[in-house]
Residue frames as qw, qx, qy, qz and C-alpha x, y, z in Angstrom:
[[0.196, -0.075, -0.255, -0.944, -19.60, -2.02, 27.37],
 [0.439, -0.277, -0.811, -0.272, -22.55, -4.71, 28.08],
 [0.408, -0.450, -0.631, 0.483, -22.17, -4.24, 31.75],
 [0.146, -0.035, 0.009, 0.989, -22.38, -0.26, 31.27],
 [0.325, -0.231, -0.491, -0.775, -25.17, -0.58, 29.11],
 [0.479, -0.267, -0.830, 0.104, -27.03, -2.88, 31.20],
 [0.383, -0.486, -0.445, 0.648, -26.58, -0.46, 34.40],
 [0.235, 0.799, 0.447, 0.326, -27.86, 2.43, 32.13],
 [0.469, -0.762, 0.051, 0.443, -24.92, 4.14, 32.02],
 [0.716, 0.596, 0.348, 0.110, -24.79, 5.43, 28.79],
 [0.058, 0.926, -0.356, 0.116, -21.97, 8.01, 28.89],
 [0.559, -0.522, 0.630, 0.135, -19.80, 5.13, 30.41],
 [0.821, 0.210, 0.521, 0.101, -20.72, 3.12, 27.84],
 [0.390, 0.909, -0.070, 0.129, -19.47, 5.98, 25.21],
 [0.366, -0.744, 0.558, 0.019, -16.25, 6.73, 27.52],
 [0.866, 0.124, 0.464, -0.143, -15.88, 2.60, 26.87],
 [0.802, 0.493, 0.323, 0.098, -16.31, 2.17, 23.61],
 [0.436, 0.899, -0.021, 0.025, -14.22, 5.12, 22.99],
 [0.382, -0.638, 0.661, 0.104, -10.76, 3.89, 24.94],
 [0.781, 0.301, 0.535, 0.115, -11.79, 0.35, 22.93],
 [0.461, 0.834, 0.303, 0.025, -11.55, 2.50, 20.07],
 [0.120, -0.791, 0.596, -0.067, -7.79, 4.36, 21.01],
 [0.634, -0.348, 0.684, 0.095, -6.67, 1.18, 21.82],
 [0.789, 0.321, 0.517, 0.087, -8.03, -0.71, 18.75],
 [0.318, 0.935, -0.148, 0.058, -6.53, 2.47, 16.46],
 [0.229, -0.827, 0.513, -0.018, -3.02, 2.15, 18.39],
 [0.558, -0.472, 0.653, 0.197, -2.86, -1.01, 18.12],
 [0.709, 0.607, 0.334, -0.129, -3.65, -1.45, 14.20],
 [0.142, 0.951, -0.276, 0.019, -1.12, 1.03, 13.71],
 [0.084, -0.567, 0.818, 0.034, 1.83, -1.27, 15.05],
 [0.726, -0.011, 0.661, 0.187, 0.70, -4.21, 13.54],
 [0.542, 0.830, 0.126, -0.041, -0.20, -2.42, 10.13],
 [0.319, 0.861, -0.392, -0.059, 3.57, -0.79, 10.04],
 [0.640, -0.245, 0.728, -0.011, 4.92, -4.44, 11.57],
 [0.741, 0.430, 0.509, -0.081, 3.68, -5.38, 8.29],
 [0.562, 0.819, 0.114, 0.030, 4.88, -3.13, 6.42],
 [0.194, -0.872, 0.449, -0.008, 8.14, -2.28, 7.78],
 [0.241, -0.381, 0.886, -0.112, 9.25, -6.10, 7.94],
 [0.913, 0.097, 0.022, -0.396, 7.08, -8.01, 5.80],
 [0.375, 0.536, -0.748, 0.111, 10.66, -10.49, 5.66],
 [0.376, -0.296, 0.528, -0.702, 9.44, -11.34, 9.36],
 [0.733, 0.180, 0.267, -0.599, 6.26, -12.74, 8.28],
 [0.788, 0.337, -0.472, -0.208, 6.94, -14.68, 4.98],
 [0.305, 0.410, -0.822, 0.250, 9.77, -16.43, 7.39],
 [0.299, -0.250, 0.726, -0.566, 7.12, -17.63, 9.56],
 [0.719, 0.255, 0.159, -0.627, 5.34, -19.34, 7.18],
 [0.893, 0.372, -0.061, 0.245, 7.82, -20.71, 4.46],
 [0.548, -0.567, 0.194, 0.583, 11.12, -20.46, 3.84],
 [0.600, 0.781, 0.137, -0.108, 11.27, -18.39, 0.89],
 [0.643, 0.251, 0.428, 0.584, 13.21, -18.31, -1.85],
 [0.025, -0.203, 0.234, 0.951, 14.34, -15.22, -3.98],
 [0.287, -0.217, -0.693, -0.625, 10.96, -15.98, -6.09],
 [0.444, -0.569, -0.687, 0.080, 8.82, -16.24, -3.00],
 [0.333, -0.420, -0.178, 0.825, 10.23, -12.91, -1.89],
 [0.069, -0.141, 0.396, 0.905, 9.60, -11.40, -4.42],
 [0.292, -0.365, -0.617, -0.633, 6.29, -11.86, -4.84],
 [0.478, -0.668, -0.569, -0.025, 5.20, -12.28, -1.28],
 [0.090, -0.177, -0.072, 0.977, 6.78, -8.32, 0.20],
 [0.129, -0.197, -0.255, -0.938, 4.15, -6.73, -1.97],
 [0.450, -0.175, -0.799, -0.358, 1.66, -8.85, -0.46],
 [0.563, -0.458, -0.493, 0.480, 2.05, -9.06, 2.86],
 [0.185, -0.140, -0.044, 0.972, 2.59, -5.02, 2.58],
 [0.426, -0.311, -0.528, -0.666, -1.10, -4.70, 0.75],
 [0.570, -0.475, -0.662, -0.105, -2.78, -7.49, 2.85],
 [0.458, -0.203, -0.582, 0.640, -1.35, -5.66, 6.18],
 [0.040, -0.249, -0.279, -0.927, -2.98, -2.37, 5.56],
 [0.412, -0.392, -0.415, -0.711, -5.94, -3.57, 6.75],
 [0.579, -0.543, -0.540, 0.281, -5.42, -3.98, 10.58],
 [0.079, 0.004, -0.365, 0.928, -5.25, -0.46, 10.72],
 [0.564, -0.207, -0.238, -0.763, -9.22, -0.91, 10.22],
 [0.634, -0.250, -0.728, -0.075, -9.75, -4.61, 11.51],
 [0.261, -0.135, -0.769, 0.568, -9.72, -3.58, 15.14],
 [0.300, 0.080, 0.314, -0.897, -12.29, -0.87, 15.01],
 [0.416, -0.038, -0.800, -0.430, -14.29, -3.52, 13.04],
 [0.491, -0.176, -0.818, 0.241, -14.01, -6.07, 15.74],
 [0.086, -0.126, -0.434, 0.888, -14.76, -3.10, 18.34],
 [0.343, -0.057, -0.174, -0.921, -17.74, -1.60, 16.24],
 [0.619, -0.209, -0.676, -0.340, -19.95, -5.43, 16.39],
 [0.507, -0.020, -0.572, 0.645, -18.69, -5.71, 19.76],
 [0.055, 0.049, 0.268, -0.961, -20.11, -2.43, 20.69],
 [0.375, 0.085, -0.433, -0.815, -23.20, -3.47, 19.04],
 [0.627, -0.202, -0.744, -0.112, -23.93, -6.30, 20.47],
 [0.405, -0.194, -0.564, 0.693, -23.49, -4.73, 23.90],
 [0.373, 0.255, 0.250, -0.856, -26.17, -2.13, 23.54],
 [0.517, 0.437, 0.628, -0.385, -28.53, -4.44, 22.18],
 [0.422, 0.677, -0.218, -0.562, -28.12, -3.78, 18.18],
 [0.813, -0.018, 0.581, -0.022, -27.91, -7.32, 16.89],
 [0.615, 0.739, 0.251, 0.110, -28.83, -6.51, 13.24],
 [0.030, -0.920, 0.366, 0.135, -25.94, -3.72, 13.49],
 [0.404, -0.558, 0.723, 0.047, -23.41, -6.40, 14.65],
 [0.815, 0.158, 0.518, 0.207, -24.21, -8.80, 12.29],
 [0.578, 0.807, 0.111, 0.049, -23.96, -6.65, 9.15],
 [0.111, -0.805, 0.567, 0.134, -20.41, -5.69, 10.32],
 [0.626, -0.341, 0.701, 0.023, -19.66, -9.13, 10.69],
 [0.759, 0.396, 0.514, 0.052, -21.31, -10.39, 7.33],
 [0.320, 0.923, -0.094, -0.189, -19.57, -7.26, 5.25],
 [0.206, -0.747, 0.632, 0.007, -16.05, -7.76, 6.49],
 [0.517, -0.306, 0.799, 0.001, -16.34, -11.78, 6.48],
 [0.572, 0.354, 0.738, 0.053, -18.64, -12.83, 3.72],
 [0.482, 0.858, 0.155, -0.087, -20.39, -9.69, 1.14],
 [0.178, 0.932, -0.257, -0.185, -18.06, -7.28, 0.89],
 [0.412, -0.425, 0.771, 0.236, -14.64, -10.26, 1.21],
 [0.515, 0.442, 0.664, -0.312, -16.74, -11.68, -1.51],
 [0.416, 0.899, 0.114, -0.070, -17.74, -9.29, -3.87],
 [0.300, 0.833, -0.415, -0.208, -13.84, -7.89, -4.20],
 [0.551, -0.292, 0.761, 0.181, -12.19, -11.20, -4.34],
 [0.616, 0.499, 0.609, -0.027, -14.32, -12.12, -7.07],
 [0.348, 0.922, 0.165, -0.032, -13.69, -8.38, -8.98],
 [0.397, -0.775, 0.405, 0.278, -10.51, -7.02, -7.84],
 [0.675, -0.343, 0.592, 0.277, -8.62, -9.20, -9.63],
 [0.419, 0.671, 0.515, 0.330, -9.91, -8.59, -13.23],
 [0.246, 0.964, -0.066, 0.075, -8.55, -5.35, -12.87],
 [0.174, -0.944, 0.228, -0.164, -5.62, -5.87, -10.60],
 [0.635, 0.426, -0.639, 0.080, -4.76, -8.99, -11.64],
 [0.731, -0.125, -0.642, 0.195, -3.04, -10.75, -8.50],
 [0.171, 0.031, -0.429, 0.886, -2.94, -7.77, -6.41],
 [0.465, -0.368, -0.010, -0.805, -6.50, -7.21, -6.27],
 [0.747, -0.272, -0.606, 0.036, -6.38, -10.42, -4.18],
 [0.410, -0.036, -0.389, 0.825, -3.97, -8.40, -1.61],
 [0.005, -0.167, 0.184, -0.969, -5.83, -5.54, -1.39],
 [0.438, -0.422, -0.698, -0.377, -9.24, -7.30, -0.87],
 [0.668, -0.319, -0.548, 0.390, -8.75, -7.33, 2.30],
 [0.183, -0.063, -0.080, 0.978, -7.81, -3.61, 2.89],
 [0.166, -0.189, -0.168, -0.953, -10.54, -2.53, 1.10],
 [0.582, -0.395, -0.656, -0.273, -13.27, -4.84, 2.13],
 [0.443, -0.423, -0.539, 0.578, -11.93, -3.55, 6.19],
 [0.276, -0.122, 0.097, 0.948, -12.24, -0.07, 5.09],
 [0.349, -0.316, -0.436, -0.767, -15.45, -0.17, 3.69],
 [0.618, -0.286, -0.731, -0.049, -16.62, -2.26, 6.50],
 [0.378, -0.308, -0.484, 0.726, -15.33, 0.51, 8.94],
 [0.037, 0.039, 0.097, 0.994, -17.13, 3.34, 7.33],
 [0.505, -0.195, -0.762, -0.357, -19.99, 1.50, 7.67],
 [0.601, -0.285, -0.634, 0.395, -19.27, 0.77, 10.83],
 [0.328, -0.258, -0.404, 0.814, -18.82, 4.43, 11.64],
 [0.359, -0.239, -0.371, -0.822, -21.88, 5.76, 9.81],
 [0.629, -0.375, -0.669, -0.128, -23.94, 3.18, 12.13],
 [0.537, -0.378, -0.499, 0.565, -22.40, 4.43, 15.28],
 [0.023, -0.149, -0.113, 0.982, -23.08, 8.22, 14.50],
 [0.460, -0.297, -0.572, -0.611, -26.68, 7.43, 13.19],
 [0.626, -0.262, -0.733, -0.053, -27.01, 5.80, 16.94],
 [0.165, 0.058, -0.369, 0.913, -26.38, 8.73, 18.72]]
């Protein structure tokens, strides 16, 4: 997208951003239902679980996955930002997703949701971070 931009080719750069954008959707999607479909997969690559480790880590790994159907267009949206020159843009993604927003519901969540609002931090904290993300990119039009 840098090199697009650069060569003030701003319609490429759109074109770009917007295959980035398919792709980063497509794949989100098969790691998101990878997650969800087979969260058995995952726990086994970490520990070896136990009935009690199952049981608590499925729901978990089924929550926490949720959110790579957002994390690529995240990664895509700072990405895109930095490549047309929008620093400030690209950081705020970066600081929402990694620090405020990961932050703020870790901290809450849980006081309502108990140990699941640890799981879903993550969802929501990509989710907000993508609307964000796509309010910035139609404001830059």
């Amino acid at each position: 997208m840098a090199v697009n931009y650069g060569a003030g080719a701003a319609e490429r750069t759109v074109r770009t951003r917007k295959m980035g954008e398919k792709a980063a959707i497509c794949t989100g999607i098969v790691f998101a239902a990878a997650g969800i479909a087979r969260p058995d997969i995952i726990i086994e690559s970490f520990v070896k679980p136990t009935e009690e480790i199952v049981t608590m880590a499925v729901p978990a790994v089924r929550m926490y996955f949720i959110s790579f159907l957002a994390t690529g267009m995240n990664l895509l949206s700072s990405t895109y930002f930095q490549s047309i020159l929008k620093p400030g843009r690209a950081l705020l993604i970066c600081l929402m997703r990694g620090i405020v927003l990961n932050g703020f519901f870790v901290m809450v969540l849980p006081v309502f949701f108990n140990v699941n609002g640890i799981w879903v931090t993550m969802a929501l904290t990509e989710f907000a971070t993508l609307a964000a993300g796509r309010f910035m990119i139609v404001e830059n039009k």
